[in-house]
N, C-alpha and C positions, 0 to 999 in steps of 0.2 A: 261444312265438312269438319267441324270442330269435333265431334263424336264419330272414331271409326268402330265400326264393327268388329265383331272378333274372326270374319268370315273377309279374306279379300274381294272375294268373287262377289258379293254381297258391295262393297265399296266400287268395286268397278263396273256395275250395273249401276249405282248410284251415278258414279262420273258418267258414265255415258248419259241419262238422261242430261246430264248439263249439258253433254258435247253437243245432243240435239238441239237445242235450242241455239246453237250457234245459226241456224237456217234463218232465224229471225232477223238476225248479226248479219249476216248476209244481204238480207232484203234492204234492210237500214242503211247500209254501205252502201248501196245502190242509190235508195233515194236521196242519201248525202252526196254522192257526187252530182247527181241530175240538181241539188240545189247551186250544189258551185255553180253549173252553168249558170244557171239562168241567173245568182248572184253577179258573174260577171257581165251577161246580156245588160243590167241592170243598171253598172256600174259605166259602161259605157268605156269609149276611149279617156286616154289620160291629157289632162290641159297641158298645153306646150308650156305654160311656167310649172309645171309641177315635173318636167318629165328627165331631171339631175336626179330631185326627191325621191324619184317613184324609182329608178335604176336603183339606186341606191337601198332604199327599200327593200328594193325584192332580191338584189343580192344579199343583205343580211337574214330574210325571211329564208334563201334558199341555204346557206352556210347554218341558220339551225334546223333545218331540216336535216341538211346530212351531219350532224350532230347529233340528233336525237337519233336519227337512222342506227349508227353507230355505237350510241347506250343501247340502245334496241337488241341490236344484232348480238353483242356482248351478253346481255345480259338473259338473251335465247343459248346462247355458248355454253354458259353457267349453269341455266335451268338443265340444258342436257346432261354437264358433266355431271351434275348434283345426281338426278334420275339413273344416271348409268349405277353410280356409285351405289344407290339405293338398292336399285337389281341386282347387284353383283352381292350386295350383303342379305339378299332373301334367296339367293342358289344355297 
């Protein structure tokens, strides 16, 4: 999308074929989660000397998840206020 047109409407038939292919994006998130399971099926229970380790672990693994959640969310906040702003200078 380095080159717009001089036509919006033209540019916005273009983004939607991107948006389509989000379907793909879709499927793939599906078979990424069915691999978590059976990566943990795999994985099996945790050894009772690892099981301080592994608490600990997964506490840190979950505090950046809702960390990146958090950039995440922000930086959808931004993208929106950015787009409004955009809309508001093409009325």
């Amino acid at each position: 999308m380095d080159d717009l047109s001089e036509d919006p409407a033209e540019d916005f038939k273009e983004m939607i074929a991107y948006t389509d292919k989000a379907d793909a994006i879709d499927d793939m998130e599906m078979l990424f989660a069915e691999l978590k399971d059976v990566t943990k099926q795999i994985l099996g229970p945790c050894p009772k000397v690892l099981s301080q380790w592994y608490k600990d672990h997964k506490r840190v693994r979950k505090e950046q998840a809702a960390t990146a959640w958090a950039r995440r969310k922000e930086e959808k906040a931004a993208a929106r206020e950015f787009n409004a702003g955009v809309a508001a200078m093409q009325q």
